[in-house]
Backbone and ligand atoms as CSV (ligand in chain L), in Angstrom:
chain,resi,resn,atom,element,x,y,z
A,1,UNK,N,N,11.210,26.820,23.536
A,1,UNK,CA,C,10.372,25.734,23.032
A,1,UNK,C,C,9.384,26.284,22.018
A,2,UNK,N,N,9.142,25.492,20.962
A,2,UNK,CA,C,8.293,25.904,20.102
A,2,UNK,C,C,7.289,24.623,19.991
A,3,UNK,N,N,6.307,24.985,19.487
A,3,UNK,CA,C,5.471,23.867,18.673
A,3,UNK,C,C,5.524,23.634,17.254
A,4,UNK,N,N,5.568,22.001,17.464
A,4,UNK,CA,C,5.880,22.036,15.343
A,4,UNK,C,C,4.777,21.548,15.039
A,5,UNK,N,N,3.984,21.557,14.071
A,5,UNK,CA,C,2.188,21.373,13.696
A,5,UNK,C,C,2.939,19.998,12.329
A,6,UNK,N,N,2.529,19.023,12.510
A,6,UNK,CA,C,2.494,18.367,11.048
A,6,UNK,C,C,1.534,17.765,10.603
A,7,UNK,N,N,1.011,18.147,9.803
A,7,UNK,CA,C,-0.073,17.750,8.982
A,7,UNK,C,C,-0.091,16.649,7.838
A,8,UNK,N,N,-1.227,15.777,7.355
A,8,UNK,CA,C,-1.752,15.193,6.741
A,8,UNK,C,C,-2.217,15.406,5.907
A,9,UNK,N,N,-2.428,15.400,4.565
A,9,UNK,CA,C,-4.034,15.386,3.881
A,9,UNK,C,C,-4.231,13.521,2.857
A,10,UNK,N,N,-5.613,13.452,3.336
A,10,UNK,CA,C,-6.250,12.554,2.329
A,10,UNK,C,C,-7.337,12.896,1.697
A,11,UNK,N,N,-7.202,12.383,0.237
A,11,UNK,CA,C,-8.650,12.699,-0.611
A,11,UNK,C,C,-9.309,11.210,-0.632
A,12,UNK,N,N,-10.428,11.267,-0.065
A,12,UNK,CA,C,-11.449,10.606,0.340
A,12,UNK,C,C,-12.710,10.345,-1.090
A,13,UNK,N,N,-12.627,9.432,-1.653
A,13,UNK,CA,C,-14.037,8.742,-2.427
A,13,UNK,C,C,-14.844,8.133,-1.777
A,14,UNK,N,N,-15.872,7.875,-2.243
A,14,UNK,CA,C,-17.123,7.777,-1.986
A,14,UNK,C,C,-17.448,5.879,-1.746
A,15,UNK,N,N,-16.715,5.679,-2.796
A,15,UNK,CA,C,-16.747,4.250,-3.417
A,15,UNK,C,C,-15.438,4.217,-4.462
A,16,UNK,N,N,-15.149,2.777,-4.781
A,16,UNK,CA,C,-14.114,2.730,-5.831
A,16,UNK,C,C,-14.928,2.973,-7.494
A,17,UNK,N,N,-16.515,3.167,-7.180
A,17,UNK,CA,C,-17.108,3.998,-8.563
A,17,UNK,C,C,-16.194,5.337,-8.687
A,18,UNK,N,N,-16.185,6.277,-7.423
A,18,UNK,CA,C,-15.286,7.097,-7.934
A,18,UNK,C,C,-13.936,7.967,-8.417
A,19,UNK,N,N,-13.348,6.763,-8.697
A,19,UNK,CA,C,-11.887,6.833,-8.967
A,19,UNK,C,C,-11.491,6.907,-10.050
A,20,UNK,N,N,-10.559,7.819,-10.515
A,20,UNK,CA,C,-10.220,8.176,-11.998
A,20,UNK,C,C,-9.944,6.158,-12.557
A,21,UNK,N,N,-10.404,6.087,-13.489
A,21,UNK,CA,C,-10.137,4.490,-14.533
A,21,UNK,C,C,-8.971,3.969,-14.453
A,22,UNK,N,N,-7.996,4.953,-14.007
A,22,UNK,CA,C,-6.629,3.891,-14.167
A,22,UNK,C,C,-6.153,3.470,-12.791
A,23,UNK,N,N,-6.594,4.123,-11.564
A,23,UNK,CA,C,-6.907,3.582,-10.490
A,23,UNK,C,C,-7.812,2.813,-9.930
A,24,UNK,N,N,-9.277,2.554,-10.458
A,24,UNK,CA,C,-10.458,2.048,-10.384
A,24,UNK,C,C,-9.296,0.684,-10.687
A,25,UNK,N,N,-8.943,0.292,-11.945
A,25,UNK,CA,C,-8.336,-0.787,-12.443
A,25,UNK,C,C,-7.203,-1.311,-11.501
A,26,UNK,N,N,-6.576,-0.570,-10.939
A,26,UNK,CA,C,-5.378,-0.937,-10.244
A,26,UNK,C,C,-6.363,-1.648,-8.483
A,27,UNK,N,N,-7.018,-1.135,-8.375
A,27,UNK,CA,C,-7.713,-1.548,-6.760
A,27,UNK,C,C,-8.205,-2.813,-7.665
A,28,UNK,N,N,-8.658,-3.134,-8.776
A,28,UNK,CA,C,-9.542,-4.994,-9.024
A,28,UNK,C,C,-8.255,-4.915,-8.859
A,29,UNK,N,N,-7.384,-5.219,-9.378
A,29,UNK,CA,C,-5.863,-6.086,-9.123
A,29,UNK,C,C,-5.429,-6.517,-8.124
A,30,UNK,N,N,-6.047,-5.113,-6.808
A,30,UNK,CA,C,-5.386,-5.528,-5.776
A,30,UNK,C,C,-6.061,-6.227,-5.169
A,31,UNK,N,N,-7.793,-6.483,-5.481
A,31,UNK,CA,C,-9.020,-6.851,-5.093
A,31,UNK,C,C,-8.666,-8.917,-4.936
A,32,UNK,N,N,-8.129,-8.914,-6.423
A,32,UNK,CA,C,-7.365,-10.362,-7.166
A,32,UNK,C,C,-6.148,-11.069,-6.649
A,33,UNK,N,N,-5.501,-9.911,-5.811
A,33,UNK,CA,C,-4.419,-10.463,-5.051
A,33,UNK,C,C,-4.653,-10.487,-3.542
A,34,UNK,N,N,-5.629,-9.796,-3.415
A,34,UNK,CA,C,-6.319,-10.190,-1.931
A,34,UNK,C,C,-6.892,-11.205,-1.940
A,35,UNK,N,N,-7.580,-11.605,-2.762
A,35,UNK,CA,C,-8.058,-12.660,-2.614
A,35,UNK,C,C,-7.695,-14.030,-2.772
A,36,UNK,N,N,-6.627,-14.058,-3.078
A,36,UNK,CA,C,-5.494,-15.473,-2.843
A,36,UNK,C,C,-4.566,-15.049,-1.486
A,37,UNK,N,N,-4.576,-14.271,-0.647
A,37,UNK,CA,C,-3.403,-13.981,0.380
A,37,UNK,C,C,-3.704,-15.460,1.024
A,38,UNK,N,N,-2.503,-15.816,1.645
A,38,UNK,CA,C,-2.452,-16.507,2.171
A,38,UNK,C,C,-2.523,-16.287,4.227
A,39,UNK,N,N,-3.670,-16.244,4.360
A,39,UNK,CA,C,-3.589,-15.591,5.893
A,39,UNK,C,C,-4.228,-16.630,6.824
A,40,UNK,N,N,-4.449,-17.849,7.176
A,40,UNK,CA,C,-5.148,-18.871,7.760
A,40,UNK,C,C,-4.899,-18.288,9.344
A,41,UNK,N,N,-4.017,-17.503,9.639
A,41,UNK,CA,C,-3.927,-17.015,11.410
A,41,UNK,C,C,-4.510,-16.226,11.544
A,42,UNK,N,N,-4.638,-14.577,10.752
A,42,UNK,CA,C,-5.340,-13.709,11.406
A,42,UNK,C,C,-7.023,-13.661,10.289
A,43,UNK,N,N,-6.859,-14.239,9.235
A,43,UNK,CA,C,-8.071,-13.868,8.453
A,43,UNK,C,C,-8.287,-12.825,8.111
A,44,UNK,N,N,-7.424,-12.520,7.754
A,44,UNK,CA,C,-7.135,-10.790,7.307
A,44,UNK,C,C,-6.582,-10.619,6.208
A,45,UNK,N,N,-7.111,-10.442,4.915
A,45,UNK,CA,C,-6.998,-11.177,3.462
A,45,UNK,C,C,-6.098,-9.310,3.361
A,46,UNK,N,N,-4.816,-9.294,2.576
A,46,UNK,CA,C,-4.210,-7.949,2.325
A,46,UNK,C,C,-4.399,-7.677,0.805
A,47,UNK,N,N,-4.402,-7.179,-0.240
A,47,UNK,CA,C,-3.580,-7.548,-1.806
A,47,UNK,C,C,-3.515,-6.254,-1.555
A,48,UNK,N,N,-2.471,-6.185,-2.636
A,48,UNK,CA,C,-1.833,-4.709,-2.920
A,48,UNK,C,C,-1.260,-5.004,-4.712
A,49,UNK,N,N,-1.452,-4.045,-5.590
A,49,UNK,CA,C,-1.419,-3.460,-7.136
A,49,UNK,C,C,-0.486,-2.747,-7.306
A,50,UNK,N,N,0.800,-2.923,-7.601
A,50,UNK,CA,C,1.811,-1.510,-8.288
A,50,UNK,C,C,1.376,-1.258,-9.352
A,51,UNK,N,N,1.446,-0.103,-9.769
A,51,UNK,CA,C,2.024,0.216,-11.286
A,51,UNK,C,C,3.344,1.141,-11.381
A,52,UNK,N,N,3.973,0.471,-12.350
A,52,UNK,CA,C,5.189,0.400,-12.459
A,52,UNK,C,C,5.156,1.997,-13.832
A,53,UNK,N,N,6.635,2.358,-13.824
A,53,UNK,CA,C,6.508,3.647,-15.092
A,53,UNK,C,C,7.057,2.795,-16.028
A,54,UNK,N,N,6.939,1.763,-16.378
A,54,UNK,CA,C,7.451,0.600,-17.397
A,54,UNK,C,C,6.142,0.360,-17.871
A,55,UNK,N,N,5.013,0.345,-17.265
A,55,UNK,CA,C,3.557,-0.140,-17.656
A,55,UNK,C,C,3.565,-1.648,-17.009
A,56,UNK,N,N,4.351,-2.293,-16.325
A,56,UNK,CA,C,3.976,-3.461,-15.502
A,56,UNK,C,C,3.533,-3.244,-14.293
A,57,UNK,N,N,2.178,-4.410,-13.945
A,57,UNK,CA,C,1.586,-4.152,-12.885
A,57,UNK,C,C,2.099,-5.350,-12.054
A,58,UNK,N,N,2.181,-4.781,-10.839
A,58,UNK,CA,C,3.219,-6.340,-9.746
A,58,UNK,C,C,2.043,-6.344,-8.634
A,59,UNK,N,N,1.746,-7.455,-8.603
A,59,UNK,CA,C,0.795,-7.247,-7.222
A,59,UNK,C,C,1.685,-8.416,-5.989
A,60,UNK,N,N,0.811,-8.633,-4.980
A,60,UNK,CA,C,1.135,-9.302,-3.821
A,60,UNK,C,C,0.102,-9.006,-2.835
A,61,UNK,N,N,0.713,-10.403,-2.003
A,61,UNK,CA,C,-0.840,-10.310,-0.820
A,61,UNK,C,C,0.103,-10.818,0.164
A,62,UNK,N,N,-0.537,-10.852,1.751
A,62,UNK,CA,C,0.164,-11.225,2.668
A,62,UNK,C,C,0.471,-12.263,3.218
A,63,UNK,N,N,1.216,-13.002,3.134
A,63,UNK,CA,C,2.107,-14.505,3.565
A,63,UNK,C,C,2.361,-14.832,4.779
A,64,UNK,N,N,1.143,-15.518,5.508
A,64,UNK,CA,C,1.567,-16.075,6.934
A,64,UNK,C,C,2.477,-17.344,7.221
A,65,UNK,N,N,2.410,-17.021,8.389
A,65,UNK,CA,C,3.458,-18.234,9.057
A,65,UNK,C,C,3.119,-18.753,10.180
A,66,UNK,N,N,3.370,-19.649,10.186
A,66,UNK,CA,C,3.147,-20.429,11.781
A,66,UNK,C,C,3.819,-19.776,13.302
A,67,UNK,N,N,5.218,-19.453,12.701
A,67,UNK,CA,C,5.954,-18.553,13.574
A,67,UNK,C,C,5.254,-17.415,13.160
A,68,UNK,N,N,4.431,-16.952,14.020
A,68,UNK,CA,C,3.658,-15.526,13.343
A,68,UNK,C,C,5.023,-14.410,12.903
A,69,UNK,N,N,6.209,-14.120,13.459
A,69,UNK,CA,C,6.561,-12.984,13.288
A,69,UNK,C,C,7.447,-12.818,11.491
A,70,UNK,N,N,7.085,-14.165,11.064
A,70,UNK,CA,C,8.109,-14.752,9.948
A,70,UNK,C,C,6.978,-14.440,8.619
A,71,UNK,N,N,5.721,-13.823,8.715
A,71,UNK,CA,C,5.007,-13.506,7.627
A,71,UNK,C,C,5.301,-12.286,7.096
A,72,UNK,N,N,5.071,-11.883,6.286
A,72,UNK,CA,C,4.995,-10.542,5.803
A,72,UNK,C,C,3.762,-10.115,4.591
A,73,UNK,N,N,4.244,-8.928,5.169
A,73,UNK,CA,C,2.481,-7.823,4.658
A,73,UNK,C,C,2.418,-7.931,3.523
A,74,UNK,N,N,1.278,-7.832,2.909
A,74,UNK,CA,C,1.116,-7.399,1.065
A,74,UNK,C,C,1.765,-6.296,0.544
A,75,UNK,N,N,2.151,-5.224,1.188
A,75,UNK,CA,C,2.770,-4.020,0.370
A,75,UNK,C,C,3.943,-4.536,0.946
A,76,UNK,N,N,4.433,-4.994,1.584
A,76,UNK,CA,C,5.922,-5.650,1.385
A,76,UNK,C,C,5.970,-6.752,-0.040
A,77,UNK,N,N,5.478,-7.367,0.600
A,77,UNK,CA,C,5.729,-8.697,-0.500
A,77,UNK,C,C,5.502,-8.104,-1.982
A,78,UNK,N,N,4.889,-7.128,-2.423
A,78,UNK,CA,C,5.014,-6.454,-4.000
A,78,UNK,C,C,5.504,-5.905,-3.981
A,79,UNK,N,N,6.285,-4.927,-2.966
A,79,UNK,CA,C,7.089,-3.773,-3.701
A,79,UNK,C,C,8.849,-4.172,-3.613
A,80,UNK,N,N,9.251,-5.653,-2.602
A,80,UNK,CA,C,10.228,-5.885,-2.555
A,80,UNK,C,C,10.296,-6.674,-4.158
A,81,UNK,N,N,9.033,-7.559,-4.209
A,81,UNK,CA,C,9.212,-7.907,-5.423
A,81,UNK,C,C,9.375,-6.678,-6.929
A,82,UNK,N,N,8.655,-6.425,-6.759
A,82,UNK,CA,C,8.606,-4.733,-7.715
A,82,UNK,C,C,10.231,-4.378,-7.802
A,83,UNK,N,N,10.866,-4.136,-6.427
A,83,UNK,CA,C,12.415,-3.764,-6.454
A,83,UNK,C,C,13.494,-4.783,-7.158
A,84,UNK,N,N,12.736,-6.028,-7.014
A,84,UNK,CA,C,13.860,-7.133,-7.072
A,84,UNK,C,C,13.842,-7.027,-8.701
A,85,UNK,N,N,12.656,-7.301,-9.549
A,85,UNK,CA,C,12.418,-7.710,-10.773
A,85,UNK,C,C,12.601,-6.527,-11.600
A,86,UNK,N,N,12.565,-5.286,-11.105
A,86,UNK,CA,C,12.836,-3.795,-12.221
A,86,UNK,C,C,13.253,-3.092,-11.336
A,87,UNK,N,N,14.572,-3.432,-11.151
A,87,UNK,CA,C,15.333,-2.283,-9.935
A,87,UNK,C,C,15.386,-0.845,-10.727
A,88,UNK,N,N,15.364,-0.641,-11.952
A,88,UNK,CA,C,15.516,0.768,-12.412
A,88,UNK,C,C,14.241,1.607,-12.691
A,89,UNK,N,N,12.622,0.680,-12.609
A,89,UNK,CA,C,11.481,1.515,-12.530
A,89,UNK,C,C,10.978,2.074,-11.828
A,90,UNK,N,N,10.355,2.946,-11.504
A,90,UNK,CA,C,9.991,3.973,-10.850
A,90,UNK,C,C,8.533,3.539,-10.256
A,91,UNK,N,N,8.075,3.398,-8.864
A,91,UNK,CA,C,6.523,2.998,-8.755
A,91,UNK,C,C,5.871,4.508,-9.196
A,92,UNK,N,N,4.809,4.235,-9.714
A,92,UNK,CA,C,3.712,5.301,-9.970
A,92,UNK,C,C,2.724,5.530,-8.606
A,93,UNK,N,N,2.040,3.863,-8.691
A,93,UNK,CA,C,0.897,4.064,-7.910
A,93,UNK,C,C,0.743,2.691,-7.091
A,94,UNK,N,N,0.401,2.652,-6.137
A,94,UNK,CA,C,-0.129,1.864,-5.366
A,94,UNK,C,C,-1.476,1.751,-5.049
A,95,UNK,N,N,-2.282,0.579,-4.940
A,95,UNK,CA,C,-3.595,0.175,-4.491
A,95,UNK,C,C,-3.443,-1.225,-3.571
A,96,UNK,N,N,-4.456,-0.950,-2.505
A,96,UNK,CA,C,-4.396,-1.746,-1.457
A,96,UNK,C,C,-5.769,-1.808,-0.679
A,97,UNK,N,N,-5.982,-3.346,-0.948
A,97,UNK,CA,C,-7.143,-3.405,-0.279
A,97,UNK,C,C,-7.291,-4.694,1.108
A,98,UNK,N,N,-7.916,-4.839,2.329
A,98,UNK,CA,C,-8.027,-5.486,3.203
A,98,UNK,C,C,-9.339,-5.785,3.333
A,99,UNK,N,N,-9.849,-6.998,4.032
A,99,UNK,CA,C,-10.810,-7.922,4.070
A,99,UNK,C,C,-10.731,-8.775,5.666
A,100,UNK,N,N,-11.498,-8.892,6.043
A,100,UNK,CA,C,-11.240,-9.883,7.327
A,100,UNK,C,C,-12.853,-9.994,7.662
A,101,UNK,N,N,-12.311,-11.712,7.751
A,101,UNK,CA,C,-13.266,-12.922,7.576
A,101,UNK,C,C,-13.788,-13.041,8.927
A,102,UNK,N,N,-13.475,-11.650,10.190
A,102,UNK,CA,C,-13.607,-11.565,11.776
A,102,UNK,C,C,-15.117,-10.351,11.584
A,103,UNK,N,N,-14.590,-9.720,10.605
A,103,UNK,CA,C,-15.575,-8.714,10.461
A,103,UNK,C,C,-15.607,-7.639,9.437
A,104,UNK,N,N,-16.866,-6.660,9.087
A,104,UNK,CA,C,-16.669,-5.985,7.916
A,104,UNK,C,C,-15.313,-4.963,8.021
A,105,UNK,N,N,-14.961,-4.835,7.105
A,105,UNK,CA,C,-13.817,-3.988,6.632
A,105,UNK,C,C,-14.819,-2.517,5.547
A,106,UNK,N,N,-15.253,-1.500,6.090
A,106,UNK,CA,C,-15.745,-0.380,5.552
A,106,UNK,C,C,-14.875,0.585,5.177
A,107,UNK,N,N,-14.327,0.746,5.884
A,107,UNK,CA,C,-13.614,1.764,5.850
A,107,UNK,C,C,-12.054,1.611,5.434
A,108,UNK,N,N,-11.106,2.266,4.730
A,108,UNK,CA,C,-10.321,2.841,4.729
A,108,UNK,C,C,-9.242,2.164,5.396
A,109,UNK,N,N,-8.677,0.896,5.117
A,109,UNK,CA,C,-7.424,0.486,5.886
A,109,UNK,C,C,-6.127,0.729,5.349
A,110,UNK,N,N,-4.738,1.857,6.335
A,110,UNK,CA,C,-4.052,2.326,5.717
A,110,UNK,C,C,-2.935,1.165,6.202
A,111,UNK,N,N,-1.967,1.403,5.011
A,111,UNK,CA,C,-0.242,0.571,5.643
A,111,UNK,C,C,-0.092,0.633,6.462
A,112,UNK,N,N,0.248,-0.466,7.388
A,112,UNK,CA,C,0.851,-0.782,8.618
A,112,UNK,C,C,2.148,0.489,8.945
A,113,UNK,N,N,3.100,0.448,10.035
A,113,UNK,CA,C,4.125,1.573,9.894
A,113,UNK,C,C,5.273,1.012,9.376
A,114,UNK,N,N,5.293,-0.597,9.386
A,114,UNK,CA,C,6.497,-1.315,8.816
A,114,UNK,C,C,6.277,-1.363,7.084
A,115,UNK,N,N,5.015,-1.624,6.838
A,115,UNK,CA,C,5.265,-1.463,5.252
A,115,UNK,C,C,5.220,0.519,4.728
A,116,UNK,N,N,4.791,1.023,5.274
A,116,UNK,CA,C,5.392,2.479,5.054
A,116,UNK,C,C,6.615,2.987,5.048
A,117,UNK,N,N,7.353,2.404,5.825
A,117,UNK,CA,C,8.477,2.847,5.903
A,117,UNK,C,C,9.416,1.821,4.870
A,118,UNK,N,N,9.030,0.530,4.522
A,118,UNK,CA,C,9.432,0.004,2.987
A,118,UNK,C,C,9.487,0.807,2.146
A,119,UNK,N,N,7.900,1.114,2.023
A,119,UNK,CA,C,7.594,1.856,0.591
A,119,UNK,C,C,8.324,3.640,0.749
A,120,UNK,N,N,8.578,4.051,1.773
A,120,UNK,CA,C,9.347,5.195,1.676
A,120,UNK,C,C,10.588,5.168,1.202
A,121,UNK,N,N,10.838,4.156,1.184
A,121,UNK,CA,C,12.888,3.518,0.955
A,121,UNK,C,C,12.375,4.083,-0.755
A,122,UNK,N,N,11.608,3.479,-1.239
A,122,UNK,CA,C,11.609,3.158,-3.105
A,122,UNK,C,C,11.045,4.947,-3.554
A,123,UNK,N,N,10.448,5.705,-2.055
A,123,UNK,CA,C,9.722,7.183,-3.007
A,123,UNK,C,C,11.501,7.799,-2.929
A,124,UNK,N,N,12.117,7.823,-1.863
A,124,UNK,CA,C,13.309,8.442,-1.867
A,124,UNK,C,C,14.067,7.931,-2.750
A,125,UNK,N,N,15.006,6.948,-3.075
A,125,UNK,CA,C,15.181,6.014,-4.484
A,125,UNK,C,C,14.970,6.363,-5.468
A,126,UNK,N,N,14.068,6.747,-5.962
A,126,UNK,CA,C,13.330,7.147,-7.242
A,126,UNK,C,C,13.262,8.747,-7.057
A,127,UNK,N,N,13.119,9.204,-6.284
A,127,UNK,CA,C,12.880,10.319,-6.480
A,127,UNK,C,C,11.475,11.277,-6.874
A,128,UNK,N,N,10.865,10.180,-6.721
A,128,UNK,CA,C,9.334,10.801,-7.036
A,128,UNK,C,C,8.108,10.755,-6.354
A,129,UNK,N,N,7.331,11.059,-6.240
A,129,UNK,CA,C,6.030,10.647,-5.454
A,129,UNK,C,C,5.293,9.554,-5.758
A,130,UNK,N,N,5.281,8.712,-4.880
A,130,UNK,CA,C,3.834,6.883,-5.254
A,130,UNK,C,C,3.067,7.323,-4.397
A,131,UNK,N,N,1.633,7.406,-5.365
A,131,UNK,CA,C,0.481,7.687,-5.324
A,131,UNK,C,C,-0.022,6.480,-4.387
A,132,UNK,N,N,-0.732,6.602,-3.510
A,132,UNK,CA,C,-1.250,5.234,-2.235
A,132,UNK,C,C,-2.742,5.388,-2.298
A,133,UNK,N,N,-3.430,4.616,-2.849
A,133,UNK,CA,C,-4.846,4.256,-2.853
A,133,UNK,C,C,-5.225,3.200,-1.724
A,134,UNK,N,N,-6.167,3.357,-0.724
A,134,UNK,CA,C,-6.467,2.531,0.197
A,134,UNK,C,C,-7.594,2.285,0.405
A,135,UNK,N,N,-8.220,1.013,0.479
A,135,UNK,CA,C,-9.684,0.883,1.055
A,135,UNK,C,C,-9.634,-0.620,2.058
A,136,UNK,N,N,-10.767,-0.885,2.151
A,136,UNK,CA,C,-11.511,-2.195,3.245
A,136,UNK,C,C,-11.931,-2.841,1.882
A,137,UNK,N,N,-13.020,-3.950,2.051
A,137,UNK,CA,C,-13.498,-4.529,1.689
A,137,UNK,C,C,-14.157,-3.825,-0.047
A,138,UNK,N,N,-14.873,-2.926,0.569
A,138,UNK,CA,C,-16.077,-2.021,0.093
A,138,UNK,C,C,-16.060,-0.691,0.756
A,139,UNK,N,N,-16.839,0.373,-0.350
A,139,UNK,CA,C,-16.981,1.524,0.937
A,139,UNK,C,C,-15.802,2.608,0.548
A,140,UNK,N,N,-15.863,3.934,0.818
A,140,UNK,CA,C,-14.635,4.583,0.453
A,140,UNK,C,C,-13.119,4.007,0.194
A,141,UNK,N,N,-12.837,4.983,-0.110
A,141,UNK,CA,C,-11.144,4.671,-0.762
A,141,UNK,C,C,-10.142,6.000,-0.319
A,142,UNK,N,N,-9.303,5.773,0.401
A,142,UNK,CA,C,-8.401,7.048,0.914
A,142,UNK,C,C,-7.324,6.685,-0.593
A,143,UNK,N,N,-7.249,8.477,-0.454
A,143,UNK,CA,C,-6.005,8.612,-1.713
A,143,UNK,C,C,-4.848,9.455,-0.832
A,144,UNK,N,N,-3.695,9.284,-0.773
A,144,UNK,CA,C,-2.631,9.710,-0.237
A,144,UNK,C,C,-1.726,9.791,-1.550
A,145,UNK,N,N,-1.327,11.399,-2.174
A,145,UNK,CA,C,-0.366,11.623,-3.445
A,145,UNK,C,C,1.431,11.525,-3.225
A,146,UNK,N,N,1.425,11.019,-1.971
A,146,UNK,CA,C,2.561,10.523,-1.402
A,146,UNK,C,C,3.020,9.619,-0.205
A,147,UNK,N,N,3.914,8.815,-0.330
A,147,UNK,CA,C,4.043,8.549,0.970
A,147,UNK,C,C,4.553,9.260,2.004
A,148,UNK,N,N,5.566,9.967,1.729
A,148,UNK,CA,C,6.022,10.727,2.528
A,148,UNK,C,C,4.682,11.633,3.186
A,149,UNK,N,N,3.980,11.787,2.850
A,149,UNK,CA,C,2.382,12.380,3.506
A,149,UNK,C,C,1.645,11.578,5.010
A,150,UNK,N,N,2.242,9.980,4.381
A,150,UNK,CA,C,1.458,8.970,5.097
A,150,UNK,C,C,2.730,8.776,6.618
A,151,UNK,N,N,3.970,9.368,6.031
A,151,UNK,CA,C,4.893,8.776,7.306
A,151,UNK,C,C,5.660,10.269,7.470
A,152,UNK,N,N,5.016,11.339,7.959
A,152,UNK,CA,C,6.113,12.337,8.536
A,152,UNK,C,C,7.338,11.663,9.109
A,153,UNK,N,N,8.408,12.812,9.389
A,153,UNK,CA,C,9.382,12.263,10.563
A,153,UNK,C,C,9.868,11.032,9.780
A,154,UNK,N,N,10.300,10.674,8.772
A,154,UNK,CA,C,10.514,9.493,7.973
A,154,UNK,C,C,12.052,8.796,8.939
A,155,UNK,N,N,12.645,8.152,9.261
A,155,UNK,CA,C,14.079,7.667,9.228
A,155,UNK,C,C,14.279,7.415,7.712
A,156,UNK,N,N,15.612,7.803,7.250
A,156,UNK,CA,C,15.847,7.686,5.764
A,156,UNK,C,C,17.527,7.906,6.391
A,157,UNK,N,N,18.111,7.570,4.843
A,157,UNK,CA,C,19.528,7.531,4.789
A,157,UNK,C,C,19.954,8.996,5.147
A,158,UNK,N,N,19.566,10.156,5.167
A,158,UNK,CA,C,20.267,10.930,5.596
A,158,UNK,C,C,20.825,11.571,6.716
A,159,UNK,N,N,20.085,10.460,7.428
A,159,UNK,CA,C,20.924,10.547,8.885
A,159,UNK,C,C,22.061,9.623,9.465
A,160,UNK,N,N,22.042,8.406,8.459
A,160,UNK,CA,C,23.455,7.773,8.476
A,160,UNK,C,C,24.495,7.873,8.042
L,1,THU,N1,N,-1.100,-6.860,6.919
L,1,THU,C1,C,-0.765,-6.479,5.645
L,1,THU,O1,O,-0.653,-7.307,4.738
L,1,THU,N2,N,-0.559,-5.165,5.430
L,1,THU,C2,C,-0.648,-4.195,6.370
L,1,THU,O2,O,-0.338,-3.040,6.080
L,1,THU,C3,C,-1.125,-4.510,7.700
L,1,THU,C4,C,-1.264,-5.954,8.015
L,1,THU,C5,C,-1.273,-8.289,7.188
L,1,THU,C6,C,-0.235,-8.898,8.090
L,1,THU,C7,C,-0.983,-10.074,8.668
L,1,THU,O3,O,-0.891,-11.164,7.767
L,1,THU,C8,C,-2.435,-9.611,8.703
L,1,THU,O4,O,-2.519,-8.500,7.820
L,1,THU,C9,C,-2.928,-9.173,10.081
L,1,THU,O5,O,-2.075,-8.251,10.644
């Protein structure tokens, strides 16, 4: 028996003051698509910002349902769209921000494990690393320079 150690890293800001400009820009986007989500069950406003290596930005927010299990997340709902509308571009970067109307959101809310493992389908696909910017409301911003960072132990096609 051995032990296997797997590690993490996130780079942590202060505020979305301190984020290089072309990410600062991509979190208002996602700020703009949070703020139309459609969430009347949990009050838990999602948006999420691609940028695309085409220079198009795709956003999305999260879509409830009455049948709760029939909604889906904001980084689903943009990056399936993202896949559907430029199946041959490459994501760059992601920004994602959460809000809930139950209570403050400070800190740092990362992808669920079902939209991680979406967005891992499109880093393997492509072949490259998508950059994952995350925050709450207000208040720091986690930077993750991959997903594969955010989901060790991935399930991926190479075990089928
Ligand atoms: N939600 C997202 O949009 N993204 C996540 O990564 C986690 C959760 C949504 C789903 C649901 O509409 C609400 O937030 C509460 O779970």
């Amino acid at each position: 028996m051995k032990e296997v150690k797997i590690e993490s890293t996130l780079y942590v800001f202060e505020s979305i003051g301190e984020l290089p400009k072309e990410a600062a820009f991509l979190m208002q986007k996602a700020f703009e698509a949070r703020d139309k989500a459609y969430a009347p069950y949990s009050n838990f406003n999602v948006g999420t910002a691609i940028l695309l290596d085409n220079g198009e930005i795709i956003t999305g927010n999260n879509q409830e349902n009455a049948s709760y299990p029939s909604g889906l997340c904001a980084e689903r709902t943009a990056i399936y769209y993202a896949g559907s509308q430029y199946p041959d571009a490459k994501v760059v970067r992601m920004a994602i921000s959460a809000t809930s109307k139950n209570k403050p959101t400070l800190n740092p809310i990362p992808p669920c494990g079902a939209c991680r493992q979406a967005i891992a389908e499109y880093e393997i696909k492509q072949e490259s690393p998508i950059e994952i910017y995350f925050m709450g409301e207000t208040g720091k911003v986690a930077k993750s320079t991959s997903l594969a960072n955010l989901l060790p132990l991935v399930f991926d096609k190479s075990v089928l």
